[in-house]
N, C-alpha and C positions, 0 to 999 in steps of 0.2 A: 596338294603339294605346299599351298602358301601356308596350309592350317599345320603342317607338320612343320613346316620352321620357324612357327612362332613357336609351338609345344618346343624345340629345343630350343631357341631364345630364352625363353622363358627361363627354363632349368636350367639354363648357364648359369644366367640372374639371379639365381635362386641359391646358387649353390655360393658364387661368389659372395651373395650377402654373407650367407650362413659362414663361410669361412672369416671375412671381416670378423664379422660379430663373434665371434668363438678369437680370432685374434684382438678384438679389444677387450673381451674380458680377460682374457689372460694378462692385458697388461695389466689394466685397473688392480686384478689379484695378487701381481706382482708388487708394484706400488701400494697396494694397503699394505704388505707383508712387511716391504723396508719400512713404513712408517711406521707401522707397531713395534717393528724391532728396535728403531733411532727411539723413539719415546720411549720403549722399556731402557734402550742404553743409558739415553740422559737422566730415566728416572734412577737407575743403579748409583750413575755418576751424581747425582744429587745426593742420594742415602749416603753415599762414601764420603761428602763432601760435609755434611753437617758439623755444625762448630762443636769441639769435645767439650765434656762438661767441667766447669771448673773444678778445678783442686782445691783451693783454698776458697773462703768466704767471702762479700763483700765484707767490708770490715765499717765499724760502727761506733759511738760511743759505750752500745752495750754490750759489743763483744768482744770488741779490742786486745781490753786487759788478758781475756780467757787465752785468748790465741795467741797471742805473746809469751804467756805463762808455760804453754805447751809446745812453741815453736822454738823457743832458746833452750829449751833441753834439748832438742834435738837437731839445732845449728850451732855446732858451738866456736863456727869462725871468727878467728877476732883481728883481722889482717885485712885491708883493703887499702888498694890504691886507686887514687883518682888522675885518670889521664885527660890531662887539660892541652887545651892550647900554646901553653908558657911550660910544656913539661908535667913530669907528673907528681905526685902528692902521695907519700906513704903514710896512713894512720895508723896506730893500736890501738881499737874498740877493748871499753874496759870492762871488766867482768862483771864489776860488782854494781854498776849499773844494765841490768841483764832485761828491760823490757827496752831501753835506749837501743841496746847494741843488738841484739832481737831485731826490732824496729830496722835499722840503719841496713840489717845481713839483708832483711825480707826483701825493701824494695830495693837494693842492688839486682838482687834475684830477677825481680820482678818487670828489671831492664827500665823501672822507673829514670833514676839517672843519666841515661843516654842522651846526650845536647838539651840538658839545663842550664844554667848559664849563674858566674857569680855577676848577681844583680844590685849587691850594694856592697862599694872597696871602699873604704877610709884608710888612708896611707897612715903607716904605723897604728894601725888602732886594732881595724879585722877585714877581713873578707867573709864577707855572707853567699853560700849558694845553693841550690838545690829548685830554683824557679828561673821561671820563663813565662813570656806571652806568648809561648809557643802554645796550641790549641791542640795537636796532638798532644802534647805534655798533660793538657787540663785535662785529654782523655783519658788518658793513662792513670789521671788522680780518681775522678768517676771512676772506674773501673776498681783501682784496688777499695777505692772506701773514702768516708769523711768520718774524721776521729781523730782525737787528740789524747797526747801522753801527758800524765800527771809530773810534777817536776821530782829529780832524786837528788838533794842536793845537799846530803849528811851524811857522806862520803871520806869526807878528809880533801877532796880535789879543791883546786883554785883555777880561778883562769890567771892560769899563768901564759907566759909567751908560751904558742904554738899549742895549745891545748883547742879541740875541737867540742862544739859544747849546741845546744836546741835552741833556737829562739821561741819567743812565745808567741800565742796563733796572734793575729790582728784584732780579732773579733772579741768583742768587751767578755774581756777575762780575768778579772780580779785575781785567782789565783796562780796567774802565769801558765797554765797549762801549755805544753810542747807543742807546735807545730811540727809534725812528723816528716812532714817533706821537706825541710828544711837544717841550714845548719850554718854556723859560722867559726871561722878558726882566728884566733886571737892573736896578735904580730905583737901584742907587750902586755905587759902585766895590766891583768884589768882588775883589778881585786872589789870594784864597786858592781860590779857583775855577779859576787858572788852571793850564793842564797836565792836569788833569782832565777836561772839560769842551769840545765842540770852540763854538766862535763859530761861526758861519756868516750873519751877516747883523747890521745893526740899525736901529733907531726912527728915520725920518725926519720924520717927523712922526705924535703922537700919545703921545707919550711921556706927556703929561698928563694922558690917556687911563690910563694904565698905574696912576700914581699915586693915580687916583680908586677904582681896581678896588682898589687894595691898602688900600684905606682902609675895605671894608666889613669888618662885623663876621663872624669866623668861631670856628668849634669848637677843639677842644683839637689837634684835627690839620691846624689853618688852611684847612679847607676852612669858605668863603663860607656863612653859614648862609640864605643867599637865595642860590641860583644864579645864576651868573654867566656868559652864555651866551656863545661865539664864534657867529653866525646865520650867515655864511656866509665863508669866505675868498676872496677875487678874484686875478688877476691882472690887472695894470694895466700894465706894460710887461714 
């Protein structure tokens, strides 16, 4: 009698491990199932995520000119305004300097502009802007390129009041070559500027604009000791 109820003891034992064991693998298979499904999801969600490939070039000294030459045929806007902090700023980019106004359409496009700041005002003289210590900004320079524009300055233009015109890079340039991120509009005749310097557009409306900017108080190296923001640049035709 004792030896029969071990024999079903036993089998109870037996059976209940057996069912355990048949219930924890079914979860383990359960759980590998969601885990290979979340890693195939995430790896999907990764593939879709990849950064698209650029459109345009980094841009260079050697290939600058090429892509300029190709991209103002086929930009041929020559209208922007700059929405600043003191109001906004209407120019006319001019045609017949067409690697300048090329140059000035691309990095609008390019969202380059967006909180640059005018970083050197001289009251009655100019306002320079198109830079900043902003370090997103300097990404934004890395990114589209380092290259300079050669100067066009047999035009017929003057710096006259309100004309917008390239300054030249910093870096030892005997021939004045154009700093492309950069720009200054003129508040009086400057005519010792010219030959130097290319024009490539000016102030159609907003020049008073210009003169308000130049009227705040700046440092020893006429940078604005309150920031003077461009918020965004547009193009309007």
């Amino acid at each position: 009698m004792k030896r029969l109820f071990f024999i079903v003891i036993s089998m109870c034992l037996m059976n209940c491990e057996d069912k355990q064991s048949r219930k924890k693998t079914n979860t383990i298979t359960s759980d590998s199932l969601a885990i290979t499904q979340k890693k195939e999801h995430y790896k999907s969600k990764s593939a879709s995520q990849k950064t698209p490939k650029r459109e345009y070039p980094i841009l260079t000294e050697n290939n600058a000119m090429d892509f300029f030459l190709q991209y103002e045929k086929e930009h041929k806007e020559n209208k922007v305004r700059l929405v600043t902090d003191f109001g906004n700023i209407d120019i006319l980019l001019f045609n017949e300097t067409k690697f300048h106004r090329a140059n000035f359409i691309y990095l609008i496009k390019q969202g380059y502009f967006d909180n640059t700041q005018f970083y050197r005002v001289i009251e009655n003289y100019i306002v320079q802007g198109g830079s900043t210590d902003d370090r997103d900004v300097m990404k934004r320079r890395r990114k589209i390129g380092k290259y300079l524009l050669p100067t066009d300055t047999k035009r017929g233009f003057k710096h006259d009041r309100g004309v917008i015109s390239m300054p030249s890079s910093d870096i030892d340039n005997p021939h004045k070559l154009a700093s492309p991120y950069e720009f200054f509009i003129t508040l009086r005749d400057v005519y010792q500027l010219d030959g130097d310097y290319t024009i490539f557009g000016k102030v159609i409306n907003g020049l008073d604009v210009c003169d308000k900017i130049a009227e705040v108080e700046t440092d020893d190296g006429d940078w604005p000791l309150q920031n003077v923001y461009i918020r965004t640049v547009e193009i309007i035709e």
